[in-house]
Backbone bond lengths (Angstrom), bond angles and torsions (degrees), N, CA, C in turn:
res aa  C-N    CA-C-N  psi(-1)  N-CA   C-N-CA  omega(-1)  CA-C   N-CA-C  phi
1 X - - - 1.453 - - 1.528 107.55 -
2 X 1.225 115.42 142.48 2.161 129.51 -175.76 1.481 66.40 -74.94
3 X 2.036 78.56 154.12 1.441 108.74 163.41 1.602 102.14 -64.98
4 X 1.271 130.80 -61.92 1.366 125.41 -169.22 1.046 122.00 -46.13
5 X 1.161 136.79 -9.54 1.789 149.90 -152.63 1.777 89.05 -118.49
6 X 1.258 108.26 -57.28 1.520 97.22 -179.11 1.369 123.14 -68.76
7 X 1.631 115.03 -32.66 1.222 105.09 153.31 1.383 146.29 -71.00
8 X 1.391 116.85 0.50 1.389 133.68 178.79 1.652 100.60 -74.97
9 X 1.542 92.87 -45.05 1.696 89.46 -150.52 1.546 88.08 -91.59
10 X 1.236 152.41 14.64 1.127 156.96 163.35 1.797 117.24 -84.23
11 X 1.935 98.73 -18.95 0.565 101.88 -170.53 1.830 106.80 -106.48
12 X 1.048 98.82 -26.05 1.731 120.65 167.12 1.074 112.11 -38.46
13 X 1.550 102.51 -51.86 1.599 116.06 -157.04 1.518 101.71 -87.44
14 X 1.547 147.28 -15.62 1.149 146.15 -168.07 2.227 97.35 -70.52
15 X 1.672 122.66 -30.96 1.145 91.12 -176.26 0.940 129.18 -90.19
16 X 1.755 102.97 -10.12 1.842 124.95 172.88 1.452 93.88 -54.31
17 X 1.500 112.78 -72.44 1.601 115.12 -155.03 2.346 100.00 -53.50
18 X 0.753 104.34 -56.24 1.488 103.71 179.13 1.619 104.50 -52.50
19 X 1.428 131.56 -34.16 1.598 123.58 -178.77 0.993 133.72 -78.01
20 X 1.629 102.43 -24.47 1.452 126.74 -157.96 2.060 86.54 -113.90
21 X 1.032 112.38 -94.46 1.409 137.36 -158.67 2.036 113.15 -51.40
22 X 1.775 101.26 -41.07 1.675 98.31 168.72 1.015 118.83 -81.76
23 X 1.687 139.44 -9.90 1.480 130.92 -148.84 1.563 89.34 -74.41
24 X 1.494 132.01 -5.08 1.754 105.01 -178.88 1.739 93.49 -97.96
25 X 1.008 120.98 -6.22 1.317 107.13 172.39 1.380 110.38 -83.99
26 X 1.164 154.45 -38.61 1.096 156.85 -97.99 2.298 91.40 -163.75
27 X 0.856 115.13 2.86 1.121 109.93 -153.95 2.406 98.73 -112.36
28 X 1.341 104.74 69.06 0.951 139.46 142.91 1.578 145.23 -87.32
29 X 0.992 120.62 140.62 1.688 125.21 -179.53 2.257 105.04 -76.86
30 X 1.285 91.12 -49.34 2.351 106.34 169.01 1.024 80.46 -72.11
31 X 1.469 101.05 160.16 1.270 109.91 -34.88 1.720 111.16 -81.93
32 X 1.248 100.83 172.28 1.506 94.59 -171.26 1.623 104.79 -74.58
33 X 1.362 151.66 -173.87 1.525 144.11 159.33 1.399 103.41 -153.14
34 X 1.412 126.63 129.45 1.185 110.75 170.23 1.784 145.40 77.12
35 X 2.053 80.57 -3.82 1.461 112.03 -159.74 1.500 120.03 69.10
36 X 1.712 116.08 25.19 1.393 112.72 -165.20 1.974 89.15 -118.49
37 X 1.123 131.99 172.40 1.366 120.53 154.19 0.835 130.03 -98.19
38 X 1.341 140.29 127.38 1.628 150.97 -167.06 1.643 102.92 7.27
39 X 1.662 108.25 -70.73 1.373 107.87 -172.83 1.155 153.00 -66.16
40 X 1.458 107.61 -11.67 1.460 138.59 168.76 1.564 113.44 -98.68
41 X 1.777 111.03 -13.80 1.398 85.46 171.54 1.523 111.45 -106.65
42 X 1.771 123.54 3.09 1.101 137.56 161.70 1.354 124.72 -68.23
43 X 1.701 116.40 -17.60 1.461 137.93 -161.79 1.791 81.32 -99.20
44 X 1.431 114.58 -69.96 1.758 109.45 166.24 1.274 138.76 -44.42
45 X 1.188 98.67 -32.23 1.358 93.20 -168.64 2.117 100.02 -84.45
46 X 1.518 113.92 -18.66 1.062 110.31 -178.73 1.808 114.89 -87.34
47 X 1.220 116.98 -17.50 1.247 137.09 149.30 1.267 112.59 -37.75
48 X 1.674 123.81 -48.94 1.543 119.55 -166.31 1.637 98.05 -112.39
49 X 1.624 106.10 6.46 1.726 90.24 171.81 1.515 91.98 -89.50
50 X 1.432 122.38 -50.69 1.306 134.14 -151.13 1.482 112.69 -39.95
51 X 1.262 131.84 -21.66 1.364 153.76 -174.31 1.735 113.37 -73.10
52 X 1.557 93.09 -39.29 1.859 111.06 -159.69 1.667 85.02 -82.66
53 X 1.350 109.89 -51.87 1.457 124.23 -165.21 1.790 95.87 -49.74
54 X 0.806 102.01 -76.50 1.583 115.43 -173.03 1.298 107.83 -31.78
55 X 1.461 119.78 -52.79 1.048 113.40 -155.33 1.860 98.35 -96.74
56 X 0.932 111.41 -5.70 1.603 101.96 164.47 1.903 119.46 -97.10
57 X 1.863 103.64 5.79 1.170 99.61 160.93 1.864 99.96 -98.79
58 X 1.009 131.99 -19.04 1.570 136.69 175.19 1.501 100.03 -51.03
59 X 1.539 119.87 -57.06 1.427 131.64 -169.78 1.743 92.94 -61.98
60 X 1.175 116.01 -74.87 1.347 119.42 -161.02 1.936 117.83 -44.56
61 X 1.429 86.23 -47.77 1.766 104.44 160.73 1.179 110.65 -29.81
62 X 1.792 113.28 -68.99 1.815 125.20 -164.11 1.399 87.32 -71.18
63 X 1.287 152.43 -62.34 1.239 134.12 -123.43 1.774 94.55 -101.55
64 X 1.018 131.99 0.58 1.631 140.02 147.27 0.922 133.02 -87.29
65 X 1.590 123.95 -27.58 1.061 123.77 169.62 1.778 105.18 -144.38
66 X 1.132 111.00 92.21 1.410 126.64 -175.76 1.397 103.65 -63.39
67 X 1.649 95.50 163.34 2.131 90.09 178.61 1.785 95.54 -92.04
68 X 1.363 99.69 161.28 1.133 112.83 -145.84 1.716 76.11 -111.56
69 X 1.407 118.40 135.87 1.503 126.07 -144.19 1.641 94.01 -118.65
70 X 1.507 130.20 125.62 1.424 140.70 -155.65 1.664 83.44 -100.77
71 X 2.030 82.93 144.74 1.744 86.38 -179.15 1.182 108.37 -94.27
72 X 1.095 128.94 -175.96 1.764 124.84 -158.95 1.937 81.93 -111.36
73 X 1.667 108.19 144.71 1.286 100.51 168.36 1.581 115.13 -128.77
């Protein structure tokens, strides 16, 4: 496996593992944030990272392993 590919999906996987796997750590009413409680604004706020994440494993992907460009025949 390219380094870029392993780091993509290393990087994929950071909002699953935080959505799925921390909510018992993290899974309080305190402190309040935002007027939201801990758990709903940790569930949001990973909602609007999950987007940035992705798309800076998309970048990292192309710029390691570029598309490989067909010759004209």
């Amino acid at each position: 496996m390219k380094k870029g590919t392993r780091i993509a999906l290393i990087l994929g996987a950071i909002p699953f593992v935080t959505m799925v796997f921390a909510l018992p750590l993290v899974n309080r009413i305190e402190p309040i944030l935002l007027g939201l409680p801990f758990l709903l604004f940790w569930l949001l706020a990973w909602v609007v990272l999950t987007p940035v994440i992705l798309a800076l494993a998309y970048k990292l992907e192309k710029k390691y392993n570029p598309p490989e460009e067909e010759e004209d025949q």
